[in-house]
KEDREN-305054 format. One record per residue (C-alpha): residue number from 0; x, y, z. Coordinates in steps of 0.05 Angstrom, whole numbers, plus 5000, padded with zeros to 4 digits. Layout:
<rs>
+-----+------+------+------+
| num |   c1 |   c2 |   c3 |
+-----+------+------+------+
| NUM |    X |    Y |    Z |
...
+-----+------+------+------+
</rs>
This chain:
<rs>
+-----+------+------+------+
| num |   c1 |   c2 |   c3 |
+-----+------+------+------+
|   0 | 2493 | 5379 | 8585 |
|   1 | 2482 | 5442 | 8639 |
|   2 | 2472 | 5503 | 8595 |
|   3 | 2533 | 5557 | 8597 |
|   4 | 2540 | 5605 | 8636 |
|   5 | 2545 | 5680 | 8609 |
|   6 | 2597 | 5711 | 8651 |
|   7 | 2595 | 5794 | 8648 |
|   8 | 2642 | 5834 | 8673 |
|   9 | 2620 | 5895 | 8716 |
|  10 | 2629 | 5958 | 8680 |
|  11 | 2606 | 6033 | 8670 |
|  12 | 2570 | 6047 | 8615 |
|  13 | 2578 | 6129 | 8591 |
|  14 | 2515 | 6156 | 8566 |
|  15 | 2516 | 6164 | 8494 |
|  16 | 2477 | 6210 | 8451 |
|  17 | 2416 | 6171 | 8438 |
|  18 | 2347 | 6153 | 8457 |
|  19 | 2300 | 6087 | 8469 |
|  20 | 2238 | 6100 | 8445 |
|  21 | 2212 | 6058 | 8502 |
|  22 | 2184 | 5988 | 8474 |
|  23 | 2172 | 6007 | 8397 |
|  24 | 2137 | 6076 | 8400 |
|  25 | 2173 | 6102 | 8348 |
|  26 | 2244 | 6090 | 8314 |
|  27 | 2303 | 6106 | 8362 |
|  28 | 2341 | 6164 | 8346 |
|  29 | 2389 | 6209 | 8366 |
|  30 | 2381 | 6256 | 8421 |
|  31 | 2420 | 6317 | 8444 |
|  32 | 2414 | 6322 | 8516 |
|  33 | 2357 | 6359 | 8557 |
|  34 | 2366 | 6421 | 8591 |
|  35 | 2404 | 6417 | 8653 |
|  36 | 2348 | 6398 | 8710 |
|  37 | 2346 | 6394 | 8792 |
|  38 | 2338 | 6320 | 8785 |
|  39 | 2403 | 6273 | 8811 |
|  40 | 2453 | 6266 | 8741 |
|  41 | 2474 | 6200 | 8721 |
|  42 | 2540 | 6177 | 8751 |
|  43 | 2577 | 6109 | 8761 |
|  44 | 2649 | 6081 | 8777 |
|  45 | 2680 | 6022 | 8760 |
|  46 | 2671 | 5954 | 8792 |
|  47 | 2722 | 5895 | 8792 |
|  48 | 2673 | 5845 | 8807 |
|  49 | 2653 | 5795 | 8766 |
|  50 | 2580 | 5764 | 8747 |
|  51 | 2543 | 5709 | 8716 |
|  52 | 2482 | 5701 | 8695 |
|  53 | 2448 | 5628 | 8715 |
|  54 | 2385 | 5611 | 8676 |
|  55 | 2327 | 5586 | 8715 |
|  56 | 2271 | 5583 | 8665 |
|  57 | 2280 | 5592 | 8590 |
|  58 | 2247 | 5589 | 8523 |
|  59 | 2201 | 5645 | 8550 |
|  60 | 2162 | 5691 | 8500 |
|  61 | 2173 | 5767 | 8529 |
|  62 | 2178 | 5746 | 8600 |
|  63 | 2136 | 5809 | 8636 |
|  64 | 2134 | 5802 | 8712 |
|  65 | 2167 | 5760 | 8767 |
|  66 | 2129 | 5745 | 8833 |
|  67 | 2170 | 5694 | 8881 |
|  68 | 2128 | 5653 | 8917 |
|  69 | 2134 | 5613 | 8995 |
|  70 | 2171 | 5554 | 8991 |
|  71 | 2213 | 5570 | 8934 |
|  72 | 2164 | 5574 | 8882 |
|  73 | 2148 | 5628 | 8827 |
|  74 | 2099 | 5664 | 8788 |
|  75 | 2126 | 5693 | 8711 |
|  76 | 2080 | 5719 | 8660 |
|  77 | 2087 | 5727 | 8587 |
|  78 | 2067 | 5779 | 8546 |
|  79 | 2036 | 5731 | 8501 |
|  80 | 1987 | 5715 | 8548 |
|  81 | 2008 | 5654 | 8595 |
|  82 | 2018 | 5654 | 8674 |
|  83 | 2069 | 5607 | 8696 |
|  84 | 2080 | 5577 | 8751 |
|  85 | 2153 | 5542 | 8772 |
|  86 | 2165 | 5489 | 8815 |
|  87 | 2218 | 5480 | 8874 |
|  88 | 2244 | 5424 | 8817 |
|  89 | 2250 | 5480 | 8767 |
|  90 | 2189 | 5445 | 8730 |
|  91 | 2143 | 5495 | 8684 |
|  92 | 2075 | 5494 | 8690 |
|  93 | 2018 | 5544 | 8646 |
|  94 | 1968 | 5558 | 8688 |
|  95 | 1900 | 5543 | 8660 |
|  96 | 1831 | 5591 | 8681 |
|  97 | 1873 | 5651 | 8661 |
|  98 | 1836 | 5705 | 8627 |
|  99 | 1844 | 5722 | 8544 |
| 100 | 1890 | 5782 | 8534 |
| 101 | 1886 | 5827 | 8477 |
| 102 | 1962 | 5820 | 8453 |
| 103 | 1984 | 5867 | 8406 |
| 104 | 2051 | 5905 | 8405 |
| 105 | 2052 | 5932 | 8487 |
| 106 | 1994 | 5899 | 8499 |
| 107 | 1984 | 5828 | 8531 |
| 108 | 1994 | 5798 | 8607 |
| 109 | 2035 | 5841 | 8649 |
| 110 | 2049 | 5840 | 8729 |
| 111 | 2031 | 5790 | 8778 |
| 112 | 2033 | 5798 | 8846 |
| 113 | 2011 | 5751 | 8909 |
| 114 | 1963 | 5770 | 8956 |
| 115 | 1992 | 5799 | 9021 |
| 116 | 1958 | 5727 | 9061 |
| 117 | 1971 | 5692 | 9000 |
| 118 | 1988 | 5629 | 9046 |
| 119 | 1918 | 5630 | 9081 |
| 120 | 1886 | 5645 | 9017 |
| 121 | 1924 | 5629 | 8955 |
| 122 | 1905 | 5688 | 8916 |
| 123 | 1937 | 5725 | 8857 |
| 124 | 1932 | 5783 | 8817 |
| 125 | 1936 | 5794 | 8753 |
| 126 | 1939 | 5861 | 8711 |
| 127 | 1931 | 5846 | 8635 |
| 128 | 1910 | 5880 | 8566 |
| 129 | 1833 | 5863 | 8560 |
| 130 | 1791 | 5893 | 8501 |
| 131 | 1801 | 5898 | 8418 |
| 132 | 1835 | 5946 | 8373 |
| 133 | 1783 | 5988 | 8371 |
| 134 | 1766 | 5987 | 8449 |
| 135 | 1824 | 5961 | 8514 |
| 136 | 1844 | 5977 | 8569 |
| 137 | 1888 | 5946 | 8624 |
| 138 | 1848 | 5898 | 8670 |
| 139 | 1861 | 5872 | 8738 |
| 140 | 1842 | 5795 | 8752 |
| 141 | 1839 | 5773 | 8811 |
| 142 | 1842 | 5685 | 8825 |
| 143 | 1862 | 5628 | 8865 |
| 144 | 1922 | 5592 | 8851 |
| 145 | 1912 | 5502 | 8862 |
| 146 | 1954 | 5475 | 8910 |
| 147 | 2000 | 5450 | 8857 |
| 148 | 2001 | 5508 | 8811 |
| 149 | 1963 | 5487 | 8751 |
| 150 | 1899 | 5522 | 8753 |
| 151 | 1868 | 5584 | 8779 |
| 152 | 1788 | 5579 | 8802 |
| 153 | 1747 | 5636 | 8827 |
| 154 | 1772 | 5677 | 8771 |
| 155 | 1738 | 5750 | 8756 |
| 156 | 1760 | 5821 | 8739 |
| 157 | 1758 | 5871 | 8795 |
| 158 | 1779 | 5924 | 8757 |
| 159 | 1784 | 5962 | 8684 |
| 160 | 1813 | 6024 | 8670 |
| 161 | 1784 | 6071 | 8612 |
| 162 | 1776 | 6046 | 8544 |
| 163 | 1823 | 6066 | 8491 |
| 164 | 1846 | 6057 | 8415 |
| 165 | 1919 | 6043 | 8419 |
| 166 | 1969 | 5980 | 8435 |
| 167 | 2005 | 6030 | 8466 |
| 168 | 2027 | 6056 | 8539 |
| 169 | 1984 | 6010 | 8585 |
| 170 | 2035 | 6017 | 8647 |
| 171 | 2008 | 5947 | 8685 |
| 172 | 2048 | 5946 | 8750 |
| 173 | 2022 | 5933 | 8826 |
| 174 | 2047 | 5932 | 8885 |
| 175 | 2009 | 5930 | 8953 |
| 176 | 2010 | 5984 | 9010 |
| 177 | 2018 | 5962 | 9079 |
| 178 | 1952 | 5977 | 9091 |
| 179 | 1928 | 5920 | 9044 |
| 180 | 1904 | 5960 | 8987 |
| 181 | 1928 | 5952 | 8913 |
| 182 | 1968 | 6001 | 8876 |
| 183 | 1970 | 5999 | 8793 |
| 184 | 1996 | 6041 | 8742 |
| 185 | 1971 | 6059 | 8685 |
| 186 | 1994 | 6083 | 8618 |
| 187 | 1973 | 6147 | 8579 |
| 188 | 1952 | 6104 | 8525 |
| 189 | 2008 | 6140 | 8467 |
| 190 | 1954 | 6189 | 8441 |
| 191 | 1919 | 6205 | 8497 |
| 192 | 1970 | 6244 | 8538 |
| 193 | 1934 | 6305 | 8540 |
| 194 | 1879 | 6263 | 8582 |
| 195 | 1935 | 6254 | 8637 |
| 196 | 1934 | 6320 | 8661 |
| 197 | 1858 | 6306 | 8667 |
| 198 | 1832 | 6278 | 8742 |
| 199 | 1765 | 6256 | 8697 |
| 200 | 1801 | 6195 | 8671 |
| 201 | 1846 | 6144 | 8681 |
| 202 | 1896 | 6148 | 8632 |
| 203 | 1973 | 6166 | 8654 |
| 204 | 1952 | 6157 | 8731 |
| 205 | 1973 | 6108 | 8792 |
| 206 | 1915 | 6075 | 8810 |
| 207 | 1888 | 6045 | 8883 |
| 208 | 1842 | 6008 | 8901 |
| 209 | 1812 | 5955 | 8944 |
| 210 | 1824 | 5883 | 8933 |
| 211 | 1754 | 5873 | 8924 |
| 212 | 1760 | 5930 | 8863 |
| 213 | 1722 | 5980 | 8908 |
| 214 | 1758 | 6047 | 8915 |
| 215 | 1791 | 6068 | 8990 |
| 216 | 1753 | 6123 | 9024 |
| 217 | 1816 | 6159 | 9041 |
| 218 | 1838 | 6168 | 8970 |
| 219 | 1863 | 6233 | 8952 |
| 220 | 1799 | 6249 | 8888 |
| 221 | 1746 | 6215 | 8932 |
| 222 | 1687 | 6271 | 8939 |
| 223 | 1712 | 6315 | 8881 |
| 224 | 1665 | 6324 | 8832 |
| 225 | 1673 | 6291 | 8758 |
| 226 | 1741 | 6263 | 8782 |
| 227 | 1762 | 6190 | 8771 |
| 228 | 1764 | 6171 | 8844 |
| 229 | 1817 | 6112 | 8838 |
| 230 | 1863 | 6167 | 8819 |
| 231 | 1928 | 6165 | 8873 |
| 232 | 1972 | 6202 | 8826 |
| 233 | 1968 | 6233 | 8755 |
| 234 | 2003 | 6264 | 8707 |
| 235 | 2052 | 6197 | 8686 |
| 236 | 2062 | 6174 | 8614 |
| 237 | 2084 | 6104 | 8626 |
| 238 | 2096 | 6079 | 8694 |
| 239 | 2141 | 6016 | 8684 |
| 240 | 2166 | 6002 | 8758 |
| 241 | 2128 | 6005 | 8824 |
| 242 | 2167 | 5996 | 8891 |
| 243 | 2126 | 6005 | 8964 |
| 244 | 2198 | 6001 | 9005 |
| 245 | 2173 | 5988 | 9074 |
| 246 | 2248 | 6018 | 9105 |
| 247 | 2230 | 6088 | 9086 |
| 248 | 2154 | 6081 | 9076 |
| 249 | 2164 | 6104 | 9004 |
| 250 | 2113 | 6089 | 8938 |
| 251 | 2173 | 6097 | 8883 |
| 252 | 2157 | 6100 | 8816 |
| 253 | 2201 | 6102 | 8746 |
| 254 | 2165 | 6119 | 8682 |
| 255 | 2190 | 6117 | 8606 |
| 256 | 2200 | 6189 | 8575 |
| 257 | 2188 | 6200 | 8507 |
| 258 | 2247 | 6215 | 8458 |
| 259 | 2293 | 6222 | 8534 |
| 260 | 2274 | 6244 | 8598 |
| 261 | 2257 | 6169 | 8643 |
| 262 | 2240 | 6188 | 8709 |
| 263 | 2249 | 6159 | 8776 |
| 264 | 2203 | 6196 | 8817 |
| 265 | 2175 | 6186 | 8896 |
| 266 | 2094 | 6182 | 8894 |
| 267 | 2059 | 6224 | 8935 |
| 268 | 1974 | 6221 | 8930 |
| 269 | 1940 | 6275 | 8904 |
| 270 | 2006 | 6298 | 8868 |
| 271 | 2013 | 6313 | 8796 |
| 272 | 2073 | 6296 | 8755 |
| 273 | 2068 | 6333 | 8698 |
| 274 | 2065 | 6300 | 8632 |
| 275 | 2060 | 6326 | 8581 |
| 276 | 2060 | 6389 | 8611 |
| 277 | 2134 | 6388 | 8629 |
| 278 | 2187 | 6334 | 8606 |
| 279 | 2260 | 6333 | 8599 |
| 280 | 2236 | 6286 | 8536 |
| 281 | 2211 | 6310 | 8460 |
| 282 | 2178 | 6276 | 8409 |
| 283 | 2211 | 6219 | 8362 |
| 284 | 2202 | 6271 | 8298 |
| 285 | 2255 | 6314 | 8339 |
| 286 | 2193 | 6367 | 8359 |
| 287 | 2184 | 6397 | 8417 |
| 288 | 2128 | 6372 | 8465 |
| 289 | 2134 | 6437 | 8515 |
| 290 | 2200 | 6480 | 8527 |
| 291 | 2182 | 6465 | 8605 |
| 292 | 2220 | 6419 | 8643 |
| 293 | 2193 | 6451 | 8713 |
| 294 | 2122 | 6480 | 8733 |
| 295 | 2101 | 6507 | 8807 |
| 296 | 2058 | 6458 | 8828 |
| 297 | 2086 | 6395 | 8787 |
| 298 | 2139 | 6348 | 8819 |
| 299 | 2206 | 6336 | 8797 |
| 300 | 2246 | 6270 | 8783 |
| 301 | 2287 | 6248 | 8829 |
| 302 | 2329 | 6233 | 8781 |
| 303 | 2330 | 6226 | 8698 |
| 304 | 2358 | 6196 | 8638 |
| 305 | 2365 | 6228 | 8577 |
| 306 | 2384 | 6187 | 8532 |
| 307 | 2328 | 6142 | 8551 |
| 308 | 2341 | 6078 | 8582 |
| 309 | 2274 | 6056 | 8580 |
| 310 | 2270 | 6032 | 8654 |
| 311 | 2230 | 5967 | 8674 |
| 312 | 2223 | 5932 | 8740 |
| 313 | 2241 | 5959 | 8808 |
| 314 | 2269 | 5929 | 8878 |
| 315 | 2310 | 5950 | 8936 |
| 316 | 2369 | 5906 | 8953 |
| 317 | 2374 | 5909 | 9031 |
| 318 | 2409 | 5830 | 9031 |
| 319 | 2483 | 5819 | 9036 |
| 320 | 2503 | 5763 | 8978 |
| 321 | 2520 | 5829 | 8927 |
| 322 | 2543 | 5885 | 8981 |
| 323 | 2562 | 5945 | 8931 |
| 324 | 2480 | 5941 | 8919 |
| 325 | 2453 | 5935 | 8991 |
| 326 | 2406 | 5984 | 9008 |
| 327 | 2402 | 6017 | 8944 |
| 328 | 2346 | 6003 | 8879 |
| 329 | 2353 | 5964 | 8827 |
| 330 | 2329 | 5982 | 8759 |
| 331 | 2319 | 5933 | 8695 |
| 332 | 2337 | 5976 | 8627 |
| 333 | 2308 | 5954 | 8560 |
| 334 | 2334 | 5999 | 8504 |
| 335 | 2382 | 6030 | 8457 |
| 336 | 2456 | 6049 | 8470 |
| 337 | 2445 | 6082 | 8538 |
| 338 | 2391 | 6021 | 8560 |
| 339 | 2406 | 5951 | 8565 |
| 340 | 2435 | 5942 | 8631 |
| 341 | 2427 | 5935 | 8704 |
| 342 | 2426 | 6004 | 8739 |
| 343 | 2433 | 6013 | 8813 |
| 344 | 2412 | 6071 | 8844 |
| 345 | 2441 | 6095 | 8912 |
| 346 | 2400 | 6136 | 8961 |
| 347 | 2411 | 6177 | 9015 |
| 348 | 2340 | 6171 | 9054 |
| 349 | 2295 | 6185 | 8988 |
| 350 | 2348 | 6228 | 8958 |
| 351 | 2391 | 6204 | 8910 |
| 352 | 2463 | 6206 | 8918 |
| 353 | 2492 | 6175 | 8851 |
| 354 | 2467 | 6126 | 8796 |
| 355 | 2511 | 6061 | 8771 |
| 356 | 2501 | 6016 | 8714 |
| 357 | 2515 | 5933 | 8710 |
| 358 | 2516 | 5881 | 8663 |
| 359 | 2521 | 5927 | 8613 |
| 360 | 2566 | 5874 | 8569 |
| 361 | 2504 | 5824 | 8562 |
| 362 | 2460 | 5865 | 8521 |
| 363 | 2401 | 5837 | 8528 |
| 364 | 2332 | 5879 | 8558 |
| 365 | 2316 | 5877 | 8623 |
| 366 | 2237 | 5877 | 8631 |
| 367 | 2230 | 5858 | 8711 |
| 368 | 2288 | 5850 | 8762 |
| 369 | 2268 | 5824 | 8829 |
| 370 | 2299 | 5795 | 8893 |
| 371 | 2286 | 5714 | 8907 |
| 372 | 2272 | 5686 | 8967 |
| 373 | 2351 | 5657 | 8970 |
| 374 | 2374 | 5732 | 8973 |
| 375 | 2392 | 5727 | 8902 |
| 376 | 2376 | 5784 | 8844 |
| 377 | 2344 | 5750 | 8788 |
| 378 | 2316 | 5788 | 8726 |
| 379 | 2278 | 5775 | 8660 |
| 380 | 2300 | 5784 | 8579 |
| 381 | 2248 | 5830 | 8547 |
| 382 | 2263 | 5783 | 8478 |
| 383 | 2213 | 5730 | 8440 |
| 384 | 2266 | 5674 | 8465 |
| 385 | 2269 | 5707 | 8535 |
| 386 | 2277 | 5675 | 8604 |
| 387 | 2292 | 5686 | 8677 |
| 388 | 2364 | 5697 | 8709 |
| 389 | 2405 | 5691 | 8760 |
| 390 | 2450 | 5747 | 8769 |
| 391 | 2511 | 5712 | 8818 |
| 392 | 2567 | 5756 | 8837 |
| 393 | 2645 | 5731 | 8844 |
| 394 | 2708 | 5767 | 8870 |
| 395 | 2753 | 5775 | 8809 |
+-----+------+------+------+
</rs>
């Protein structure tokens, strides 16, 4: 028997007074909201159109990252530590010669993204927890994918960002620059947010590198003394969606707040983004973290959410199948009242004009939304019986 169809209806969700802590910080809690910032608000109208949700793969254990492959086929990882790959057929394979992940609360196998000549050379990357309790740190792997999907050979780390303590906070999203190089981000590790206002480390940065793990010449800490030279970007607590958008030649980030105050912000090397020294966020107890929510020198969102949404994944609809999306991002949510939900994000060159949420009937987290091959959205369930989706959009 086909499995039924979830069918959603399209409709604005209003902000209510409370806060995600992200993916299990701290206990969720109310929050009253920030001080009024320069960032974009939160707005959204109605829509009469109707969606369904189509499963494609299911039975997935926290479903992390979707990469779509030539010819139909597709990459998904698992938090709990297995890469698999899916078949034209809709066949589920686990690819073996993966690497062990430390999995523990955030911690386990996160993005995967294709090389950019992944059809001359079949490679993949993989970012991933790697480590202990006492010692981790988020890990790029680097492989090469069989010709039928089952294995990966060649397998070796090519990078490994500072050690830390905590399960907490490892970011683990890439995308690639036009110019071949790889881009990850990377997680103030919970109780090291101090260290992200620090250019000496890694923690709370966007990362690039080489895909040989070697760092670019032209990076923006390359020749400064005692600095991490990796470092693209710093200041970030928890960078949850990258997005290169080759239309407006724009690195966009989102990243969670803490208790309020997720940011969608536009990445600019050698920029800092000022955690923890300003936030439109405070901490879970209801303290406050700093009474700044703007510093000279710091960049501001470009737009915020307070209540938190907790914000994961991040694409750019530019297709035609769901036209009250095209052109604009696309933004999975994972928590509390004012999370769980689809949130589309319209933009006036880099500039946001107004901010809409969808699918906000399903309840169900969104860890990674991405675009298929087919044209279609398709996102992943942040849950322990999670799976991949079809979002397909009817006239009502």
């Amino acid at each position: 028997m086909p499995t039924p169809r979830l069918f959603i209806i399209a409709c604005l969700a209003i902000p209510l007074a409370a806060c995600s802590q992200g993916e299990g910080d701290a206990p969720a809690d109310t929050l009253a909201q920030a001080t009024a910032a320069p960032a974009a608000a939160n707005t959204a109208t109605q829509s009469e159109v109707t969606y369904s949700l189509t499963p494609v793969v299911e039975g997935l254990e926290f479903p992390w990252g979707i990469e779509f492959l030539p010819d139909r086929e597709m990459l998904i990882t698992e938090r709990e530590g297995r890469l698999n790959f899916i078949r034209k057929s809709g066949e589920r394979v686990v690819v073996t010669g993966m690497p062990e992940a430390y999995v523990e609360r955030q911690g386990g196998y996160f993005d995967v993204r294709q090389d950019p000549n992944f059809e001359e050379n079949r490679t993949i990357y993989l970012a991933y927890a790697k480590g202990a309790a006492d010692a981790n740190a988020t890990a790029i792997f680097k492989g090469k994918l069989s010709l039928d999907g089952t294995e990966i050979t060649n397998g070796e780390d090519i990078y490994q960002a500072d050690m830390r303590d905590t399960a907490f906070h490892y970011g683990g999203r890439m995308r690639f620059l036009p110019d071949g190089t790889l881009i990850l981000s990377l997680g103030d590790g919970f109780r090291y947010m101090d260290d992200a206002q620090e250019t000496s480390n890694t923690h709370g940065t966007i990362i690039r590198i080489n895909t040989d793990g070697s760092i670019p010449a032209d990076n923006p800490l390359v020749g400064i003394e005692g600095a991490a030279e990796e470092v693209y970007s710093w200041g970030h607590r928890n960078v949850q969606g990258l997005l290169y958008d080759v239309h407006s030649d724009t690195l966009f980030a989102h990243e969670h707040g803490p208790k309020g105050g997720d940011e969608l912000n536009v990445i600019v090397p050698g920029q800092n983004y000022g955690w923890p020294r300003i936030t439109y966020g405070i901490n879970y107890d209801g303290t406050i973290i700093t009474t700044k929510t703007a510093e000279d020198g710091l960049e501001q969102p470009r737009t915020k959410w307070v209540p938190s949404i907790a914000p994961s994944g991040l694409t750019r609809y530019t297709g035609g199948t769901y036209p009250e999306w095209t052109g604009g991002l696309l933004i999975g949510a994972m928590n509390g009242p004012a999370g769980q939900k689809l949130v589309h994000i319209e933009l006036d060159g880099n500039n946001v004009v107004s901010v809409n949420d969808y699918l906000t009937d399903i309840q169900r987290p969104i860890r990674d939304v991405n675009v298929g091959v087919d044209g279609f959205v398709y996102i992943a369930t942040n849950e322990l019986d999670g799976g991949v989706y079809r979002v397909v959009r009817e006239e009502s």
